[in-house]
N, CA, C and O atoms as CSV, one atom per row, in Angstrom:
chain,resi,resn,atom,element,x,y,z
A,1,UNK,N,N,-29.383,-40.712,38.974
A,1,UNK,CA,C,-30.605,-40.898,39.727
A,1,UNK,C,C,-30.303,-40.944,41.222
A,1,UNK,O,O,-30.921,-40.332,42.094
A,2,UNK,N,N,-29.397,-41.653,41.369
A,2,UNK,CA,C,-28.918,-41.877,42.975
A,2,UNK,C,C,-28.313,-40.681,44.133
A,2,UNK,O,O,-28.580,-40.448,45.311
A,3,UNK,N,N,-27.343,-40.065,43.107
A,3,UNK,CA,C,-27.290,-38.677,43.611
A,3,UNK,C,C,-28.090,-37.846,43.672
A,3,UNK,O,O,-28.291,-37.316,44.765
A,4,UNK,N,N,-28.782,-37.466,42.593
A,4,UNK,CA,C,-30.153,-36.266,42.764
A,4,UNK,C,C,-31.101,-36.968,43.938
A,4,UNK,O,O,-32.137,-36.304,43.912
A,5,UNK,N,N,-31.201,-37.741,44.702
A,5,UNK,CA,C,-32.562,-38.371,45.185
A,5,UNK,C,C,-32.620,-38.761,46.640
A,5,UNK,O,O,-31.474,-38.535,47.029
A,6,UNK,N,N,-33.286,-39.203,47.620
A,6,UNK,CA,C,-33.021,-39.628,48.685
A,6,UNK,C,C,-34.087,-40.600,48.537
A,6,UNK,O,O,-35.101,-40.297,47.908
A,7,UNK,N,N,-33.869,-42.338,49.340
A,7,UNK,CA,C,-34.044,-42.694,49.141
A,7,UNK,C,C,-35.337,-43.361,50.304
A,7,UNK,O,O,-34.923,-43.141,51.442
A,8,UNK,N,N,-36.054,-43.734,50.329
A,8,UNK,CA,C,-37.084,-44.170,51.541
A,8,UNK,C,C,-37.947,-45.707,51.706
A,8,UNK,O,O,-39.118,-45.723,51.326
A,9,UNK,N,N,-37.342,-46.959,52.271
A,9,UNK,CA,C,-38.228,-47.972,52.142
A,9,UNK,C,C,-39.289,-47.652,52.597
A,9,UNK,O,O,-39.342,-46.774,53.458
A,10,UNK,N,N,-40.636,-48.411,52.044
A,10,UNK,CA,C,-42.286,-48.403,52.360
A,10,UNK,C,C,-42.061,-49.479,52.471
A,10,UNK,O,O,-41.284,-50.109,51.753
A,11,UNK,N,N,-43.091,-50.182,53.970
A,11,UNK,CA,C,-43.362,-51.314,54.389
A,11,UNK,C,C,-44.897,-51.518,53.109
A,11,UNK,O,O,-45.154,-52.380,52.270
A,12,UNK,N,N,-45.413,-50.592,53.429
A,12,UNK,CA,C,-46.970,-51.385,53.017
A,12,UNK,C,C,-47.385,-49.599,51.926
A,12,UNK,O,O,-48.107,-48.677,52.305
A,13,UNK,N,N,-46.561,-49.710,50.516
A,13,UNK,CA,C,-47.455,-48.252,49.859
A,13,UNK,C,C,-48.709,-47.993,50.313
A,13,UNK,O,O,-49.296,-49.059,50.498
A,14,UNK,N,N,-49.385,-47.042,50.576
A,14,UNK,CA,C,-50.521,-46.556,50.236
A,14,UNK,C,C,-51.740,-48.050,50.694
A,14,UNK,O,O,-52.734,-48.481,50.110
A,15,UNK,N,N,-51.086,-48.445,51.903
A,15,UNK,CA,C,-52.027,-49.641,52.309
A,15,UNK,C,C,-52.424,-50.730,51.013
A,15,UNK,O,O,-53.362,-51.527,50.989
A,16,UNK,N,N,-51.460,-50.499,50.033
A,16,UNK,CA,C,-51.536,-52.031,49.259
A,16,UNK,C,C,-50.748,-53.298,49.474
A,16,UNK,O,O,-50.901,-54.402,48.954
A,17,UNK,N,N,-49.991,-52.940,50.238
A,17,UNK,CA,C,-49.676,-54.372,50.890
A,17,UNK,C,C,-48.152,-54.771,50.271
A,17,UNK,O,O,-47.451,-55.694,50.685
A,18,UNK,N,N,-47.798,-53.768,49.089
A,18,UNK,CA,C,-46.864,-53.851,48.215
A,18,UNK,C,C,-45.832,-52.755,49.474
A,18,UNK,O,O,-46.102,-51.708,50.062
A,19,UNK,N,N,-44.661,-53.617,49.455
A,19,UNK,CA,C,-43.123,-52.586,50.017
A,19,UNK,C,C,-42.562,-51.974,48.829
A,19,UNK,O,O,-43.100,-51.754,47.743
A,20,UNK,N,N,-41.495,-51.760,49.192
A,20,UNK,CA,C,-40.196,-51.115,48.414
A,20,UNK,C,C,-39.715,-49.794,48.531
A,20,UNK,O,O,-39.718,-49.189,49.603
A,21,UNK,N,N,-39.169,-49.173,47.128
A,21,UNK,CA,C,-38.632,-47.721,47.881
A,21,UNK,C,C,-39.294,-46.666,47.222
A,21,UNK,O,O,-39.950,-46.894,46.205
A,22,UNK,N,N,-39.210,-45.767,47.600
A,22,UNK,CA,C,-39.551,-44.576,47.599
A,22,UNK,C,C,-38.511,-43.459,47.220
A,22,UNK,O,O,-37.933,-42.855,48.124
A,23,UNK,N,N,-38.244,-43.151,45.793
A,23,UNK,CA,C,-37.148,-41.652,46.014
A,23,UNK,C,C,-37.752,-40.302,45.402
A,23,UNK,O,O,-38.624,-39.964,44.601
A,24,UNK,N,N,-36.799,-39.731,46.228
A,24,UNK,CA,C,-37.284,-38.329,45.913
A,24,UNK,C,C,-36.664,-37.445,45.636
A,24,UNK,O,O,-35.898,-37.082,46.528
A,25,UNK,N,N,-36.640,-36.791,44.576
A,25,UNK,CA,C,-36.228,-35.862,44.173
A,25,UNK,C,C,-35.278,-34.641,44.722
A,25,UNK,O,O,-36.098,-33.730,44.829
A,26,UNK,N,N,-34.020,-34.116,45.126
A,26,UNK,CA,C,-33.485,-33.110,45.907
A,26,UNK,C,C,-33.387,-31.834,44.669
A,26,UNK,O,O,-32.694,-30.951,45.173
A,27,UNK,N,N,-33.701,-31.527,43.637
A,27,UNK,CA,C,-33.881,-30.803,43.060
A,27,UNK,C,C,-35.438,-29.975,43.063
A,27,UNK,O,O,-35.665,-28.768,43.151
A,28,UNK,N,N,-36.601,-31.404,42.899
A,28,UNK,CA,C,-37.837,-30.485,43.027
A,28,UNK,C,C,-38.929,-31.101,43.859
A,28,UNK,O,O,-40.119,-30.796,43.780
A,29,UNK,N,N,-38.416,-31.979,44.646
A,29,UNK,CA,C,-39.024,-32.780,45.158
A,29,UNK,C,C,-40.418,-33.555,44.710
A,29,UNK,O,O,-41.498,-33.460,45.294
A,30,UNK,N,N,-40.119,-34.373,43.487
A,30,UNK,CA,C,-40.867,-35.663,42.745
A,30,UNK,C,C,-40.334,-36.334,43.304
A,30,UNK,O,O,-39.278,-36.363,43.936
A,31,UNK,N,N,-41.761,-37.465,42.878
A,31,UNK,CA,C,-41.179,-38.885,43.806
A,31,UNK,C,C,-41.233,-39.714,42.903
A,31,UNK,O,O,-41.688,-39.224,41.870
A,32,UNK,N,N,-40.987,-40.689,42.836
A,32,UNK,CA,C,-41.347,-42.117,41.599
A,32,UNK,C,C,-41.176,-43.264,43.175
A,32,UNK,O,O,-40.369,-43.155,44.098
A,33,UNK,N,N,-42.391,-44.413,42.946
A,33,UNK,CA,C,-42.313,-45.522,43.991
A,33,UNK,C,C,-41.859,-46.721,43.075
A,33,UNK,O,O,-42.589,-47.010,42.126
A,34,UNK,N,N,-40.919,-47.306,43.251
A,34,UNK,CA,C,-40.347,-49.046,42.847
A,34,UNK,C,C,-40.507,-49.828,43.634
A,34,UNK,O,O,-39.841,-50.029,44.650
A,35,UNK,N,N,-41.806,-50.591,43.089
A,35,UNK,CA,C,-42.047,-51.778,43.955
A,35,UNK,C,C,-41.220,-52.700,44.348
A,35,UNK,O,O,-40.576,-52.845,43.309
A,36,UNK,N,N,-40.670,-53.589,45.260
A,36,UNK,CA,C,-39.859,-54.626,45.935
A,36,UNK,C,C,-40.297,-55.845,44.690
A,36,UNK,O,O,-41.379,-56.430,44.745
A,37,UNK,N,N,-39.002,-56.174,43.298
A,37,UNK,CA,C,-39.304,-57.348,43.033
A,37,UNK,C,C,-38.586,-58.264,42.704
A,37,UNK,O,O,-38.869,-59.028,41.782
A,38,UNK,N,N,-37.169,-58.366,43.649
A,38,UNK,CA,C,-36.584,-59.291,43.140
A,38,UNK,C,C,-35.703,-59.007,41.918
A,38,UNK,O,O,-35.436,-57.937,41.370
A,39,UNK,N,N,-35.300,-60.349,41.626
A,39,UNK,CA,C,-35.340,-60.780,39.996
A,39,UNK,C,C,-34.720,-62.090,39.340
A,39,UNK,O,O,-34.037,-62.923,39.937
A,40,UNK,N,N,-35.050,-62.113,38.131
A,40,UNK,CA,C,-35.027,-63.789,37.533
A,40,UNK,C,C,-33.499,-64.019,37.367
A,40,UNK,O,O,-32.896,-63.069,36.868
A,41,UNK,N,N,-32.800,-65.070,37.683
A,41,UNK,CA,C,-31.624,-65.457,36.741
A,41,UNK,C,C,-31.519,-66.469,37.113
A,41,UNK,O,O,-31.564,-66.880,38.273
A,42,UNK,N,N,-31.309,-67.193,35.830
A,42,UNK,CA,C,-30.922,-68.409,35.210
A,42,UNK,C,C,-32.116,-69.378,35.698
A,42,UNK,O,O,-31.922,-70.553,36.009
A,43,UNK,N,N,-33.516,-68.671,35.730
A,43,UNK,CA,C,-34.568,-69.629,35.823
A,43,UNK,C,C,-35.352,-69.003,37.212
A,43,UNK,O,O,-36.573,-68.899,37.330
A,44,UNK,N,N,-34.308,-68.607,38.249
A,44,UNK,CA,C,-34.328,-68.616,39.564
A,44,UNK,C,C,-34.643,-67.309,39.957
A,44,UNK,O,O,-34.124,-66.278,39.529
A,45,UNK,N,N,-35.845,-67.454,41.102
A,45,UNK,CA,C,-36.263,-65.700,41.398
A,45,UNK,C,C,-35.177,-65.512,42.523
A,45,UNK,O,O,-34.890,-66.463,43.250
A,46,UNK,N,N,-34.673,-64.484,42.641
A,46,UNK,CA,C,-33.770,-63.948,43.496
A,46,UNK,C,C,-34.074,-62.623,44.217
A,46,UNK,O,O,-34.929,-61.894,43.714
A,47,UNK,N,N,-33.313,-62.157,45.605
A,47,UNK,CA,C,-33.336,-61.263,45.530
A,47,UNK,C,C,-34.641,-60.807,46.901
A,47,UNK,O,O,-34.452,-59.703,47.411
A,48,UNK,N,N,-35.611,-61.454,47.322
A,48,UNK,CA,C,-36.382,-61.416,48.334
A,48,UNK,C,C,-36.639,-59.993,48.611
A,48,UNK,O,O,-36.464,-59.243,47.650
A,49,UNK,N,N,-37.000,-59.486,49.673
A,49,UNK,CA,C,-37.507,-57.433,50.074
A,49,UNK,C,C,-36.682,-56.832,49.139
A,49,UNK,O,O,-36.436,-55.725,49.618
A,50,UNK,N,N,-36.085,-56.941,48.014
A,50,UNK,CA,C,-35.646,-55.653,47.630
A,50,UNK,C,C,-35.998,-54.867,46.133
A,50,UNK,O,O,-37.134,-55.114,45.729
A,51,UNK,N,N,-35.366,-54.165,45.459
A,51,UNK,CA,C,-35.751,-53.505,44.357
A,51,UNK,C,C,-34.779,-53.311,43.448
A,51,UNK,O,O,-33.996,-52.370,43.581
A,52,UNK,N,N,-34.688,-54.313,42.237
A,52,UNK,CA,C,-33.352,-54.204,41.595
A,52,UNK,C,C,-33.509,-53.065,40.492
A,52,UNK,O,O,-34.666,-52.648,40.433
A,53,UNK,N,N,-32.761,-52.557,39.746
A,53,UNK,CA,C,-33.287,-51.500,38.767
A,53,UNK,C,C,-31.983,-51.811,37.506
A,53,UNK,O,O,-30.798,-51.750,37.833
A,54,UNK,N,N,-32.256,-52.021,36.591
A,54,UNK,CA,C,-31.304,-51.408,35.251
A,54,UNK,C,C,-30.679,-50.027,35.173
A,54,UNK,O,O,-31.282,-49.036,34.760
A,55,UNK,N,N,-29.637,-50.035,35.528
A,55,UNK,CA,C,-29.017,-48.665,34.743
A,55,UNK,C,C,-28.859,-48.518,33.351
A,55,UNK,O,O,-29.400,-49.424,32.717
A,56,UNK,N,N,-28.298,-47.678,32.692
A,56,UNK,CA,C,-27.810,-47.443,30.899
A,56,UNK,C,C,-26.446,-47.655,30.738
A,56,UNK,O,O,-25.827,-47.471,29.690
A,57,UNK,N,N,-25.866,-48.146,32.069
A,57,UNK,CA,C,-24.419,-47.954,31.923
A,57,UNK,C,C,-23.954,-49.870,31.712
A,57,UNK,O,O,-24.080,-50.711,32.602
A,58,UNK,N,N,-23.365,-50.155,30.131
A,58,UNK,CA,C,-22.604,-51.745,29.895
A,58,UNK,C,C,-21.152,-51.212,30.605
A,58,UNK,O,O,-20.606,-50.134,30.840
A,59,UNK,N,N,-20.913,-52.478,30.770
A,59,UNK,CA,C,-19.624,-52.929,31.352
A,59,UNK,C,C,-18.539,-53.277,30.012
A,59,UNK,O,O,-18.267,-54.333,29.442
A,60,UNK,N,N,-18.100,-51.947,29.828
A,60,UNK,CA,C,-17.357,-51.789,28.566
A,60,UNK,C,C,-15.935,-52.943,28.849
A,60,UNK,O,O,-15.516,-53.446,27.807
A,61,UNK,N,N,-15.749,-53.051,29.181
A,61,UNK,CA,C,-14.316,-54.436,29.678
A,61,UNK,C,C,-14.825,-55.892,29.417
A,61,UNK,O,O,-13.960,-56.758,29.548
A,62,UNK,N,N,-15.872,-56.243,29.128
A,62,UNK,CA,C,-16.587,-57.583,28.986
A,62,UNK,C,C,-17.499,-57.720,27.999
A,62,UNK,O,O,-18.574,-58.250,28.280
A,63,UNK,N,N,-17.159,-57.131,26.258
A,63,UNK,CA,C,-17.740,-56.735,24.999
A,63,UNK,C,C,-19.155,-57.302,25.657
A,63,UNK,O,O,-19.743,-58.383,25.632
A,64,UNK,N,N,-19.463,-55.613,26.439
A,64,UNK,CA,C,-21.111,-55.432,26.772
A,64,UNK,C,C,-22.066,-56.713,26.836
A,64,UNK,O,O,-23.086,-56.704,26.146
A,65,UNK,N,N,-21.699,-58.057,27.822
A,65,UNK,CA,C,-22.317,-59.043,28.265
A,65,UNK,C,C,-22.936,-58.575,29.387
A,65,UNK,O,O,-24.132,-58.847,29.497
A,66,UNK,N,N,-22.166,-57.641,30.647
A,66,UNK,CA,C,-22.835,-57.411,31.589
A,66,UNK,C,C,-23.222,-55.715,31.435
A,66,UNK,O,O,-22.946,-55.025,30.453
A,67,UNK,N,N,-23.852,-55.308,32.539
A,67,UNK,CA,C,-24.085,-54.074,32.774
A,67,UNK,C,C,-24.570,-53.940,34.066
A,67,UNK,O,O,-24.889,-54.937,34.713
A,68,UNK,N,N,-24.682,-52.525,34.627
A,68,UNK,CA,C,-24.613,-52.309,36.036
A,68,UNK,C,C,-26.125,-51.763,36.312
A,68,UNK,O,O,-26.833,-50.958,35.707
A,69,UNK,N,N,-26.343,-52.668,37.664
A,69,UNK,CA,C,-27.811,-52.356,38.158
A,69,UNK,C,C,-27.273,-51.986,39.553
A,69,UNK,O,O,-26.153,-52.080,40.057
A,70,UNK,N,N,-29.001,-51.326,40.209
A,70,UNK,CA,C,-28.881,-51.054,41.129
A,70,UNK,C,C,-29.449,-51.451,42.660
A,70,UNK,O,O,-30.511,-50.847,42.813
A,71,UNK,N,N,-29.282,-51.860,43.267
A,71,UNK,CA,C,-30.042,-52.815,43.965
A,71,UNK,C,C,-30.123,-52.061,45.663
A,71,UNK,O,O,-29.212,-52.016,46.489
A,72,UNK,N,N,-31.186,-51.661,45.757
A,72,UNK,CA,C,-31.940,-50.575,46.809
A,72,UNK,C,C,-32.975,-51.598,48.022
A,72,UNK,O,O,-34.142,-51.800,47.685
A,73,UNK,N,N,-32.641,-51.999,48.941
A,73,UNK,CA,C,-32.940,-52.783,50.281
A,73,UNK,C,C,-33.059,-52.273,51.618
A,73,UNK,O,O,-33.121,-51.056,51.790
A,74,UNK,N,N,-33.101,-53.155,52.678
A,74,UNK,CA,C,-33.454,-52.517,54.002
A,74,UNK,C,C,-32.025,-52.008,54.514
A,74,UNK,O,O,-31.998,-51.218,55.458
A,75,UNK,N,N,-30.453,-52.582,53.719
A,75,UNK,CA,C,-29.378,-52.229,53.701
A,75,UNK,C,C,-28.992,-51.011,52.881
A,75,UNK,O,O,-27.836,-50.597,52.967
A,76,UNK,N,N,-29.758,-50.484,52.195
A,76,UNK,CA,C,-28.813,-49.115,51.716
A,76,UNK,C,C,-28.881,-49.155,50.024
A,76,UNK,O,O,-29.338,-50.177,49.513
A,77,UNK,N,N,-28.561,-48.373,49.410
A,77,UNK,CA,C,-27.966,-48.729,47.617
A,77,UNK,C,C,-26.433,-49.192,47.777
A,77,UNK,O,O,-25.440,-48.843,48.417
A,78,UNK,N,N,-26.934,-50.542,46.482
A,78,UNK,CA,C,-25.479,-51.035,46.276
A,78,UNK,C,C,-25.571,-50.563,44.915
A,78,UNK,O,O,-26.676,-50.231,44.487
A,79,UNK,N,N,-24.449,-50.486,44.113
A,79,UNK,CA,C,-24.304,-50.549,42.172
A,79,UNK,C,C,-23.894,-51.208,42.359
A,79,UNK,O,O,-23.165,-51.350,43.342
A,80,UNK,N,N,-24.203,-52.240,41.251
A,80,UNK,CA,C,-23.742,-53.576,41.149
A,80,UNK,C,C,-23.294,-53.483,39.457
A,80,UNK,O,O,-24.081,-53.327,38.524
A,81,UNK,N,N,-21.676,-53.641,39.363
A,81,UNK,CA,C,-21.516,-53.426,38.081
A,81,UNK,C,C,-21.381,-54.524,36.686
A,81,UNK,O,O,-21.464,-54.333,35.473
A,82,UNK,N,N,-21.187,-55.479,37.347
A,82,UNK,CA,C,-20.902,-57.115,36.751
A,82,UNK,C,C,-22.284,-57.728,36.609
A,82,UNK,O,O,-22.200,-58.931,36.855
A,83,UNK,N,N,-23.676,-57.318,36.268
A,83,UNK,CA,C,-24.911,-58.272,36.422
A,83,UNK,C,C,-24.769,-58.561,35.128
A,83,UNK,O,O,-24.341,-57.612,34.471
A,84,UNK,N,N,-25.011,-59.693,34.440
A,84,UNK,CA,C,-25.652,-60.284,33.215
A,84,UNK,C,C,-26.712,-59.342,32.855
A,84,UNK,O,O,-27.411,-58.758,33.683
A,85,UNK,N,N,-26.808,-59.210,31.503
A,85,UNK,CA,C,-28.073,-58.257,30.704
A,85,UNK,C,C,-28.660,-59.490,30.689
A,85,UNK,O,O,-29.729,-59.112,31.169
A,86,UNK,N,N,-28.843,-60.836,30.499
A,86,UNK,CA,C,-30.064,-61.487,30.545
A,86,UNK,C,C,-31.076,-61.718,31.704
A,86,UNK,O,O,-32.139,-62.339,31.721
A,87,UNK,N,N,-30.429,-61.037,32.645
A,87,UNK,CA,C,-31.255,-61.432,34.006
A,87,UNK,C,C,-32.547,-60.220,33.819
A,87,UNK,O,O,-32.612,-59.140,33.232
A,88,UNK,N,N,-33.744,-61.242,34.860
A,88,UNK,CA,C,-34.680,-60.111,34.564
A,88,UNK,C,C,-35.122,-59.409,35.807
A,88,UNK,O,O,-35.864,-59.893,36.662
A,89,UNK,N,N,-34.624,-58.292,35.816
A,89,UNK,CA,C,-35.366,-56.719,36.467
A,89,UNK,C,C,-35.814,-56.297,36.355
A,89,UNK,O,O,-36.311,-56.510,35.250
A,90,UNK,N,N,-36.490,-55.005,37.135
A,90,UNK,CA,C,-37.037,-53.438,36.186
A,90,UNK,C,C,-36.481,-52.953,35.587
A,90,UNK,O,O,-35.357,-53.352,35.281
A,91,UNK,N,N,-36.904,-52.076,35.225
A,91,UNK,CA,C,-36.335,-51.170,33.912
A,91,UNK,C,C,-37.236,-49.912,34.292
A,91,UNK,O,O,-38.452,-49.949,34.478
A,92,UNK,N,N,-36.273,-48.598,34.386
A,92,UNK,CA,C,-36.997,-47.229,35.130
A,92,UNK,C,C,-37.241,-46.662,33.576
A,92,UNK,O,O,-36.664,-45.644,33.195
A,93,UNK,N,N,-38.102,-47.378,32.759
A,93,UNK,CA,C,-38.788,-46.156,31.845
A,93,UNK,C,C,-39.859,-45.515,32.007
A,93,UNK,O,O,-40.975,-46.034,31.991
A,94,UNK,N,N,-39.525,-43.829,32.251
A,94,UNK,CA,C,-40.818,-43.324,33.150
A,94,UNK,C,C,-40.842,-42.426,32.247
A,94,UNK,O,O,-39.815,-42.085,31.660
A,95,UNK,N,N,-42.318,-41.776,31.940
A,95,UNK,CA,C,-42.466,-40.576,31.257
A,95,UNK,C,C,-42.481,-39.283,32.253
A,95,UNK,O,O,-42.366,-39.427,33.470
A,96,UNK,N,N,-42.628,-38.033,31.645
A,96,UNK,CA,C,-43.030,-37.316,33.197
A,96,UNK,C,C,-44.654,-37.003,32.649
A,96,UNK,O,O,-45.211,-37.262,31.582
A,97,UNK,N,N,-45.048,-36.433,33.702
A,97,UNK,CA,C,-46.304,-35.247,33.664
A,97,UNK,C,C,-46.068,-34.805,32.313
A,97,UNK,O,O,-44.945,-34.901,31.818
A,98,UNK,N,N,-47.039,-34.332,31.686
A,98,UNK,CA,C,-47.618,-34.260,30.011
A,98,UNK,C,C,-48.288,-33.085,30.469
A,98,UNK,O,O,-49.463,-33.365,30.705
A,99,UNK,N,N,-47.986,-31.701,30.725
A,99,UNK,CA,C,-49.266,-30.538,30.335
A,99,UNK,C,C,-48.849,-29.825,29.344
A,99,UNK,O,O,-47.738,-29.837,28.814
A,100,UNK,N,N,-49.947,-29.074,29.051
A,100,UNK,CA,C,-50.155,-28.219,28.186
A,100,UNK,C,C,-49.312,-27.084,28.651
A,100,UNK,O,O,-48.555,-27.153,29.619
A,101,UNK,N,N,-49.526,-25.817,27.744
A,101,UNK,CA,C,-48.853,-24.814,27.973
A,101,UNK,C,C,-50.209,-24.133,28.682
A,101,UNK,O,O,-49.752,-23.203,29.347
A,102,UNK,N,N,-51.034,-24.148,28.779
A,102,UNK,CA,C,-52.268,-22.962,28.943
A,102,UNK,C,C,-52.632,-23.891,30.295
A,102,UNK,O,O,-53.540,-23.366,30.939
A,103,UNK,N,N,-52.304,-24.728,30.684
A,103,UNK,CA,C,-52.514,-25.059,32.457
A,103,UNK,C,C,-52.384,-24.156,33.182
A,103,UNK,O,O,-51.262,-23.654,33.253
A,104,UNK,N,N,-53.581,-23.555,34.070
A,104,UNK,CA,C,-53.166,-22.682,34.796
A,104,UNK,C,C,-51.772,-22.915,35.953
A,104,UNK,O,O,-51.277,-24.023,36.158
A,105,UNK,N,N,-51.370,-21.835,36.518
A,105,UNK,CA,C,-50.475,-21.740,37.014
A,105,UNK,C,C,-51.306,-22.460,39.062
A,105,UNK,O,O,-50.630,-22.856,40.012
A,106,UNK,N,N,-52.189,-22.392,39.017
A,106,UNK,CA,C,-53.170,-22.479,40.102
A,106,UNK,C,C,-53.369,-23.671,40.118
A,106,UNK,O,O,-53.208,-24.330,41.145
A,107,UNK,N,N,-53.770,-24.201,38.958
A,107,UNK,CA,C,-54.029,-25.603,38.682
A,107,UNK,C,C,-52.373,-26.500,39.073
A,107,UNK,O,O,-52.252,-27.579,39.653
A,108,UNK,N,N,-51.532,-25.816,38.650
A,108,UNK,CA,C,-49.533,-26.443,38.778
A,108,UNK,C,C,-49.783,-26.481,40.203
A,108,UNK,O,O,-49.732,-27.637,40.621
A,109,UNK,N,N,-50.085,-25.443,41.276
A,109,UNK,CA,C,-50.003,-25.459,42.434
A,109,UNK,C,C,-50.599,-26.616,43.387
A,109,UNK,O,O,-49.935,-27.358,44.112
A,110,UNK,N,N,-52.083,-26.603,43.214
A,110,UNK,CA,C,-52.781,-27.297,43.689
A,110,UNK,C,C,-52.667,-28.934,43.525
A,110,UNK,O,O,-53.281,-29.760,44.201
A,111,UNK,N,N,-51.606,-29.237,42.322
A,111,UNK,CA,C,-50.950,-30.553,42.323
A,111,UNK,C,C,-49.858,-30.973,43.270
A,111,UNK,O,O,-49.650,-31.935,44.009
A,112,UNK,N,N,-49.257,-29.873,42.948
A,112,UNK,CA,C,-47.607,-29.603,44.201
A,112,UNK,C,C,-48.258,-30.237,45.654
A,112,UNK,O,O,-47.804,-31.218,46.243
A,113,UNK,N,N,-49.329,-29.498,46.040
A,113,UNK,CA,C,-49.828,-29.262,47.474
A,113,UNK,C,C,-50.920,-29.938,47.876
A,113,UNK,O,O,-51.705,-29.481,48.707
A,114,UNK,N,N,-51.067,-31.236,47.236
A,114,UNK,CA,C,-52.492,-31.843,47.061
A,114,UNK,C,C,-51.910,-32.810,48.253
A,114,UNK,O,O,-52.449,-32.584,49.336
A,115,UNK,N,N,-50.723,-34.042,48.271
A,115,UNK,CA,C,-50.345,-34.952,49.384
A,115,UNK,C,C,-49.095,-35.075,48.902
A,115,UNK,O,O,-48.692,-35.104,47.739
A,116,UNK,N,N,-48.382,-35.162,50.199
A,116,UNK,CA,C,-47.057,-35.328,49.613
A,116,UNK,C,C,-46.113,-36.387,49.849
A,116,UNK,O,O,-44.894,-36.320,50.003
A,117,UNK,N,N,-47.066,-37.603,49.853
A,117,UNK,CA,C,-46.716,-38.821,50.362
A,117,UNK,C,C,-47.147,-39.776,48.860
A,117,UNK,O,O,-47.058,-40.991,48.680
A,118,UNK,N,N,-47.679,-38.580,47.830
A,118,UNK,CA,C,-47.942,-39.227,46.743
A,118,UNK,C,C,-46.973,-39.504,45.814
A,118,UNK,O,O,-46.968,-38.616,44.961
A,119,UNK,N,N,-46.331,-40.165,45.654
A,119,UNK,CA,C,-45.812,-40.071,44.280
A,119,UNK,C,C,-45.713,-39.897,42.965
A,119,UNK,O,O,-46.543,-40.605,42.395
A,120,UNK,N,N,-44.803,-39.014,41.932
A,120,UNK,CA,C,-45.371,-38.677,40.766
A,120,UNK,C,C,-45.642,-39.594,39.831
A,120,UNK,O,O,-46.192,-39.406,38.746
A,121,UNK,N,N,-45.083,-40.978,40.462
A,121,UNK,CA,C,-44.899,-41.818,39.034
A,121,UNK,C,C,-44.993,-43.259,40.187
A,121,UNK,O,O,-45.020,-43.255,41.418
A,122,UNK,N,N,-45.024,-44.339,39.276
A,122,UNK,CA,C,-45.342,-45.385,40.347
A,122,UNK,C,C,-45.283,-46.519,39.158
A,122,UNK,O,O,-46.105,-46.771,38.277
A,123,UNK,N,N,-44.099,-47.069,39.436
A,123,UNK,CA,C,-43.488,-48.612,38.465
A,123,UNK,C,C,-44.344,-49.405,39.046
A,123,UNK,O,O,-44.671,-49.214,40.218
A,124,UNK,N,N,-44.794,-50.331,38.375
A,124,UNK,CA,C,-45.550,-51.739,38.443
A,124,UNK,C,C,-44.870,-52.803,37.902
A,124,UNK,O,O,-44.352,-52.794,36.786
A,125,UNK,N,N,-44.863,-54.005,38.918
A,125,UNK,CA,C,-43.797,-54.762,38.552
A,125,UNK,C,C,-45.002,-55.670,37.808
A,125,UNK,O,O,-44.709,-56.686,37.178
């Protein structure tokens, strides 16, 4: 995800008042927005402006207690490979766009070229 993408903090999305980041796609340029939320451990919210995310990748050296997230701020992406799986984050399960085969090709366009500050997909924390 991190390689294919570039990455962009939003102070205020789409004037909702909600920050976080913004990436985008360097293959076809999609966007998906991850809201700024922290996250729980050991009771305790952590984590203040930023956007933590779950990867798929356990920490095979520590019979799969931890696993590696990613944590995207006004500082940059860190991977963070040592987090506890009980702590609570997001989780990037995104579907894509669902068309048909008989969508016009006009209709594909006019989505492409509609705003491009929109994003294709948009996590809710």
């Amino acid at each position: 995800m991190l390689d294919n993408t570039t990455h962009e903090r939003v102070p205020n999305y789409k004037d909702t008042g909600v920050s976080g980041t913004l990436l985008t796609s360097k293959n076809n340029g999609k966007k998906i927005f991850f809201p700024d939320s922290g996250l729980i451990h050991d009771g305790n919210s952590e984590g203040g402006p930023a956007c933590y995310l779950w990867t798929n990748q356990l920490d095979y050296n520590d019979t799969y207690v931890n696993a590696t997230c990613v944590l995207i701020d006004e500082n940059g992406v860190d991977v963070i490979t040592d987090m506890e799986r009980y702590t609570g984050m997001q989780v990037r399960g995104v579907i894509g766009n669902i068309t048909s085969e008989t969508e016009s090709k006009e209709t594909k366009n006019s989505k492409e070229t509609s705003n491009e500050d929109d994003a294709d997909f948009t996590i809710k924390s």
